[in-house]
N, C-alpha and C positions, 0 to 999 in steps of 0.2 A: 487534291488527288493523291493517291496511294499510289506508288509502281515497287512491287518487286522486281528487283532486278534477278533474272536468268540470263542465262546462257543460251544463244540460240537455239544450241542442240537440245539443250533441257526446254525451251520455249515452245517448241515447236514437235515434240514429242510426248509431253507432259497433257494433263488435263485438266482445268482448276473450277471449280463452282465454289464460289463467295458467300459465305455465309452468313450468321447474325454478328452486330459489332459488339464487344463486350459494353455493359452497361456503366462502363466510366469511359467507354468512345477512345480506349488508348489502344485499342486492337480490336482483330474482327478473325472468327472463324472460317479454316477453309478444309475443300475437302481436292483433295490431289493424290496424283498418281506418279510424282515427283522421284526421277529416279529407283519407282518401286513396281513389284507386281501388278498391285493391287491400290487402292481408290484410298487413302489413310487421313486422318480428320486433326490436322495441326490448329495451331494458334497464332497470329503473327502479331509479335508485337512493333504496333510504329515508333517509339520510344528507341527501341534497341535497333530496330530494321531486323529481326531475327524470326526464325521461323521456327516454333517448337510444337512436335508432335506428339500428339494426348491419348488418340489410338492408333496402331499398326497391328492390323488382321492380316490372317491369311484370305479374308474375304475382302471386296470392293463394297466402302462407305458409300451411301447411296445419299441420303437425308442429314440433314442436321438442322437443331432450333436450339436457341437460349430464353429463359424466362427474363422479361424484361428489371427485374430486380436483381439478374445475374445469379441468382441463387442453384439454376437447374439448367444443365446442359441435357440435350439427347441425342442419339442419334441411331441410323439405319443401316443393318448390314446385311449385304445379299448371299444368304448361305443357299447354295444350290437351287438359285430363284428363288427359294422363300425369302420373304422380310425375319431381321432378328432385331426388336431391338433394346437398347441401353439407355439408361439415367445414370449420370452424376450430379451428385448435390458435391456444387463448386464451393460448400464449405469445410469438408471433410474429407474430401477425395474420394466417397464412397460411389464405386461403380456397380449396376443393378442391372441383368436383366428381367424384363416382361416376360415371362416365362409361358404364362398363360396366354397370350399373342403373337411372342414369335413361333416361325412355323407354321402358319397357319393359311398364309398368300401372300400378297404381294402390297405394300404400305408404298401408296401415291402419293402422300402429303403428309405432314405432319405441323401442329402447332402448340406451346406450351403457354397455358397462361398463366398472365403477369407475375401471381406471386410464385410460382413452383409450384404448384401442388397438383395441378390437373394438365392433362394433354387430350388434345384433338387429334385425332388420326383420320384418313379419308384409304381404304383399304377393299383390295377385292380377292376374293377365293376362288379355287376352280369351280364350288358351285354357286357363287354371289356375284352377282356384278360390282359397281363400286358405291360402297355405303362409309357411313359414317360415324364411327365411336368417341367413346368419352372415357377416358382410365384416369382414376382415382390415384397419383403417381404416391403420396405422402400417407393416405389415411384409408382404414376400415379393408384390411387387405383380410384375406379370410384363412381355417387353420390350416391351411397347406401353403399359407403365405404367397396366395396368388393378391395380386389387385384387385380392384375389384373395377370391370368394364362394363359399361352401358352401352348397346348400338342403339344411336339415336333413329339409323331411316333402317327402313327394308324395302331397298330398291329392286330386286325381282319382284314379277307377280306374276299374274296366272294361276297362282292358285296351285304351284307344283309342288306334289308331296315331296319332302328332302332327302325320303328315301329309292327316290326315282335317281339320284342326281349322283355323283361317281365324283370320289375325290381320287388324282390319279397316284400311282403309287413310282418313287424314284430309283428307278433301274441303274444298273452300270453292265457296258460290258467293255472287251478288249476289241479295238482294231484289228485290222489286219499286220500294224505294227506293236503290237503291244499296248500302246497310246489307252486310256480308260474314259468311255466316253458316258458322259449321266444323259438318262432320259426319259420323260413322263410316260408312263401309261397307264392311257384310262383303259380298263378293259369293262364291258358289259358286265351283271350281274347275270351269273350263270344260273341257266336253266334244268334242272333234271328231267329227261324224256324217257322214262321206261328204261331209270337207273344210269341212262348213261348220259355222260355231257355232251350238250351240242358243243359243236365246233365254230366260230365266229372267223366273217371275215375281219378284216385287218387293212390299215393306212396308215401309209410314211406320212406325218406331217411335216414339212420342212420351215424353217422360221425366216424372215426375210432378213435383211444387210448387207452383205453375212453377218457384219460382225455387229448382231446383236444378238437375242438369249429368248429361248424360248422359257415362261415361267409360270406357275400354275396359276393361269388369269382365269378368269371368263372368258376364254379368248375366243374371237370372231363370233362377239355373242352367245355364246353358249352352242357352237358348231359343235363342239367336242361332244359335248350333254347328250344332240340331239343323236350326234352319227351311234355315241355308245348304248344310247336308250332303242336305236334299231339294229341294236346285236353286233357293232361294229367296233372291234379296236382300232385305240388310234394312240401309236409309238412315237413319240415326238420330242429327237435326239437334238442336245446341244454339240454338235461335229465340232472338229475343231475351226478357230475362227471364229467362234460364240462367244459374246462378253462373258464377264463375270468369274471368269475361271482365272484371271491374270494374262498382264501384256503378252508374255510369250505365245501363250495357246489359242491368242485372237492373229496376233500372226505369223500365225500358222498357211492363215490361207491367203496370204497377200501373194500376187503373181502366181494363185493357184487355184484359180475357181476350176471347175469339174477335174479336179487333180486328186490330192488325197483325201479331200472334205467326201468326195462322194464313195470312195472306200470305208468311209465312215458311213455312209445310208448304205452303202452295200451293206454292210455288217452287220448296223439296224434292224434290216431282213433277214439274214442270218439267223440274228436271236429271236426274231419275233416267230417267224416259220419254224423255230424249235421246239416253240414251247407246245404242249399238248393238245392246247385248245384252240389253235390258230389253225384255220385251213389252207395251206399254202397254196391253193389253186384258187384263193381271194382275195387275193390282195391287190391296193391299190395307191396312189400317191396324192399329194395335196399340197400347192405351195404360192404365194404371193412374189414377186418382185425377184428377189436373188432363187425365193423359195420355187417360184415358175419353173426360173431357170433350171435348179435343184429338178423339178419335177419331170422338164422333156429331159434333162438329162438322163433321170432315172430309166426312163419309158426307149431311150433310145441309145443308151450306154450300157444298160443292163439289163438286157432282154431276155433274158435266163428265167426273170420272175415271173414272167407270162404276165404282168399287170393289166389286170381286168378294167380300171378305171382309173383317169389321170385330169386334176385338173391344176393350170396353169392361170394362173392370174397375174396380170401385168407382169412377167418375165421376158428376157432375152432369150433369144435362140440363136444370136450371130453373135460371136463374141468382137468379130470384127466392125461390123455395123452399128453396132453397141457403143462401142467405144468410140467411136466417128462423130454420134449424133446424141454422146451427151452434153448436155449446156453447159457453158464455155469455162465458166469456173470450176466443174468437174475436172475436166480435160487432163490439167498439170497433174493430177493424182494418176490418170490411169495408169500411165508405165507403170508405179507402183504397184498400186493392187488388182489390177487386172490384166495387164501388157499395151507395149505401144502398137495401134493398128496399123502403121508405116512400116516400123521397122521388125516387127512380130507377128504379121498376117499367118506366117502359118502357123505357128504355136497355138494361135487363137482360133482359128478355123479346125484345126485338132482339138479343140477341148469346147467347141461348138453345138451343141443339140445337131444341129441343122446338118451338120456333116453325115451324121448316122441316122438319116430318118429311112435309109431301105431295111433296119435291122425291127424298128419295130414291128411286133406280133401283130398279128393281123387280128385277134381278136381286141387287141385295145381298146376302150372307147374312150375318148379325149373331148375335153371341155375347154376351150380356149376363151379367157374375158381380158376385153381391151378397154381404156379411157383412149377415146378421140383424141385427146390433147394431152397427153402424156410427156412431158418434157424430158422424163429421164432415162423410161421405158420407151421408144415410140412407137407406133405402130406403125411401124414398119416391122418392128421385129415380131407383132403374132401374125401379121399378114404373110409375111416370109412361109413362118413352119403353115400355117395353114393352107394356104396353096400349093403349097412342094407336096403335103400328104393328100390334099385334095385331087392332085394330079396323079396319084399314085391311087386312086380309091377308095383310099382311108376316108372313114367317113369321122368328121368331127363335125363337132356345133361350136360354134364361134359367136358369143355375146359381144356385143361395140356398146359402151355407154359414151355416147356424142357430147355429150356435158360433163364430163369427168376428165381428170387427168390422171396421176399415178395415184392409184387408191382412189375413196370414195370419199366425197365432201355433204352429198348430199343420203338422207339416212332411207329414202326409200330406194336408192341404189342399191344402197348397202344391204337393204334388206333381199331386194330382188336376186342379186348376185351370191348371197349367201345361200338361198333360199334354191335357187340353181344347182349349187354345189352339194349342196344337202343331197336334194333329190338324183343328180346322177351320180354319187359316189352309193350313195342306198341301194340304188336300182341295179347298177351297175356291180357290186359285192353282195347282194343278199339272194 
């Protein structure tokens, strides 16, 4: 057995995924976050016990592979949610990238075979789900000196024309403190009506964690696809507290959930109600797990937006009941990153959904979906907001999958609940 030795503080704050060992087994690749930003792709060798690093981005290493003759290193880097990535042939020092691939979505896997010369990739885009290529890394690269890439599957079907499909385009705007926040949008392919453009509704999507990263996927099945192919934008900001940007700006949002993360979706709105083709009197929100949270917070912290439709998927709405009744290994974190429910019940009861539910508009419509057995979300926490607004007349729909827990395990769930949300964000903004 190998042990780096760290430092507690370094131990316990750092991040390491183990790589491949080198092909004379006297060291092994790793990818770490060691004292840095950002995710950086060293080398350690067991000979010296030393730790030597081969790249340092401003971006987080996501992948890495070595050809089993040691000849071809690779690896992945998350520029603005896109995959970038890199060859070095460990004979030369020559560093290359794929130029014709990066950029392009988001690279799930990676594998090099034995001699160097080819890679497997397993990769998805905002309009592909996840398929599977073959790049020619060494030979027959073509005269703009691209490689040359084969996709082995074509995992969508149905038979959709790809000019149906909406790659989204990478926004930035400023906070309300300066702070620069990036953000996808897919917007509709616009229609001309007797010369003038329609106007399209519009939805916050918010990503769940927090601290993780919204990234041009296929994501929730191609929701985005379907919402923007029925005239709907959909803006969907990395706030801060979003991987990928660097340690600092993921915590950002520790002991701050609905604090300044959500001056960031305020903002969202902002720019999105700016632009000329959004109707501000459409808009509405969309969020899973922290993104729930995100969502009644939206609907009941920022009532200014008049939001037309809201849905909430396995989210909290008590930040204090929350914290109480997550599973026992959670626990020791929350002080951290969400407050102690003992000794911080009102901090947390202020940055509540639950607290503000007389501000929501009364034209709202809200979609609440819950797993029965949700260990981390419980349900307690949609039964909470949905009876408090039930008691007040608000009318919601409240989906329970009785076999589910946090998220969905089984795919005609998955399908049903999407398929849900489809229709009342549609119905609801159009």
């Amino acid at each position: 057995m190998v042990q780096i030795k760290l430092s507690k503080d370094d131990a316990e704050k750092s991040r390491f995924i183990v790589g491949p060992w080198s092909s004379d087994g006297k060291g092994f690749y790793l990818i770490s976050d060691l004292q840095r930003e950002y995710a950086s792709l060293g080398f350690y060798d067991i000979d010296k016990s030393k730790l030597e690093w081969l790249s340092i981005s401003e971006h987080d290493i996501e992948l890495v592979d070595l050809s089993s003759d040691g000849t071809t290193l690779a690896w992945i880097e998350n520029v603005d949610g896109y995959s970038s990535i890199f060859t070095k042939d460990l004979r030369n020092g020559k560093v290359e990238e794929i130029t014709n691939l990066s950029l392009n979505g988001v690279i799930e896997d990676l594998k090099i075979s034995p001699d160097g010369k080819r890679m497997g990739i397993m990769m998805t885009t905002p309009i592909t789900p996840s398929d599977i290529y073959m790049i020619d890394i060494a030979n027959d690269k073509d005269d703009n000196n691209n490689n040359n890439i084969q996709r082995i599957t074509h995992s969508l079907l149905g038979n959709i024309p790809n000019d149906l499909l909406i790659k989204p385009e990478l926004i930035r705007y400023k906070s309300f403190d300066g702070l620069e926040i990036s953000a996808f949008l897919y917007e509709p392919k616009e229609e001309i009506v007797i010369n003038k453009p329609q106007k399209f509704g519009a939805i916050l999507s918010v990503h769940g964690g927090p601290t993780a990263q919204e990234r041009p996927l296929y994501d929730y099945s191609g929701l985005y696809q379907y919402l923007a192919n029925n005239r709907l934008a959909v803006i969907a900001p990395n706030f801060r507290g979003s991987t990928g940007y660097g340690k600092g700006f993921e915590k950002k949002i520790y002991h701050d959930w609905g604090g300044n993360e959500l001056k960031d979706l305020e903002y969202a709105v902002k720019w999105l109600i700016s632009q000329k083709e959004i109707d501000p009197t459409r808009i509405g929100v969309f969020g899973a797990s922290f993104g729930g949270f995100a969502a009644l917070s939206c609907i009941t912290r920022l009532p200014q937006f008049n939001w037309k439709a809201a849905v909430d998927i396995v989210g909290p709405s008590n930040l204090v009941t929350f914290a109480k009744a997550v599973p026992e290994h959670w626990k020791r974190f929350m002080g951290e990153l969400v407050g102690d429910p003992e000794k911080e019940e009102s901090f947390l009861k202020e940055r509540s959904p639950i607290t503000y539910v007389d501000n929501i508009n009364p034209t709202t419509n809200l979609l609440v979906i819950q797993g029965a057995n949700d260990p981390r979300v419980v349900m307690n926490e949609s039964d909470q907001i949905v009876e408090r607004l039930r008691s007040k007349s608000v009318d919601v729909e409240y989906m329970v999958f009785e076999d589910e827990g946090h998220g969905f395990t089984k795919y005609n769930n998955l399908v049903r609940a999407l398929k849900r949300s489809a229709e009342f964000l549609v119905k609801g903004l159009t």
